[in-house]
N, C-alpha and C positions, 0 to 999 in steps of 0.2 A: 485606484481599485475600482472594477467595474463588475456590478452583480445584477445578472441575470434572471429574472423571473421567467420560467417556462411557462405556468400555467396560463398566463394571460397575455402570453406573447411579447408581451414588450419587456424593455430592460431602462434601466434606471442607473445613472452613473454616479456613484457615490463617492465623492472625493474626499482628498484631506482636508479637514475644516482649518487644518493651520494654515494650508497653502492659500486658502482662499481669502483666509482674516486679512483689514487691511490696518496697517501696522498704524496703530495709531496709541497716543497716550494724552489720558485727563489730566490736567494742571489747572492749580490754584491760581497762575501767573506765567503772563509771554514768558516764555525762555527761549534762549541761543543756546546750546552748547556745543562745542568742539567736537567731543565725541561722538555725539546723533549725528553728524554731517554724511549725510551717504546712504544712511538707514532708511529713505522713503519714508518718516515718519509724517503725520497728521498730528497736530498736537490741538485737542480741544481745551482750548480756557476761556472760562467762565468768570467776566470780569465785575468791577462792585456794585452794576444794576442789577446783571443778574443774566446779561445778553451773553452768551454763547458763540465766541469766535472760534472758527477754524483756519487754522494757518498751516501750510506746507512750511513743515521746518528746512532744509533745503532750498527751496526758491529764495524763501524772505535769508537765509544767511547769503547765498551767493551773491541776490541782486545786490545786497551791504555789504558785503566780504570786506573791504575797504572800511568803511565805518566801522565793523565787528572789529577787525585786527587792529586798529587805531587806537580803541580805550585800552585804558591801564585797568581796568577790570576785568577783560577780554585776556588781556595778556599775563597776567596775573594767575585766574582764575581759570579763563578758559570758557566760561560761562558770562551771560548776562542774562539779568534778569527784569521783569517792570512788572509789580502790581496789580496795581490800580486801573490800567487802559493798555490797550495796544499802544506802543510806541506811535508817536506822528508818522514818524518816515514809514512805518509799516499800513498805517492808515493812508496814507497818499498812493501807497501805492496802486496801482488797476486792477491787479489782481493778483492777491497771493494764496490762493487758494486753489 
């Protein structure tokens, strides 16, 4: 949607505030899930110091797609979950964000 101001000549383009949000969700604990694969999601979790990680859900499941699909938690559930810390392997990694 784009509005116009005539009296001061210039115009100001006012978008959809959804389109622009970026898709992200607060968690108590890393997770994987099956489901959010695909969704662009940002997942901020805030682990027990208090430190605030952000992780590209998507990156970190694809670059482990192999590890995720492997547990019997994973396949089961569909979901995994950690606590306490980012997983090691997600912490090795260069950049998941």
């Amino acid at each position: 949607m784009t509005k116009v101001i005539s009296k001061n000549k210039k115009s100001t383009v006012n978008s959809n505030p959804v389109a622009n949000k970026v898709n992200s969700i607060v968690s108590k604990r890393f997770v994987i899930r099956k489901k959010l694969v695909g969704q662009g999601l940002i997942i901020k979790y805030t682990n027990y110091d208090g430190k605030v990680c952000d992780y590209d859900h998507d990156k970190v499941y694809h670059e482990n797609q192999d590890r995720f699909d492997g547990m019997a938690c994973f396949k089961k559930y569909k979901i995994y979950t950690q606590s306490f810390n980012l997983p090691r392997f997600v912490r090795d990694m260069k950049s998941y964000i």
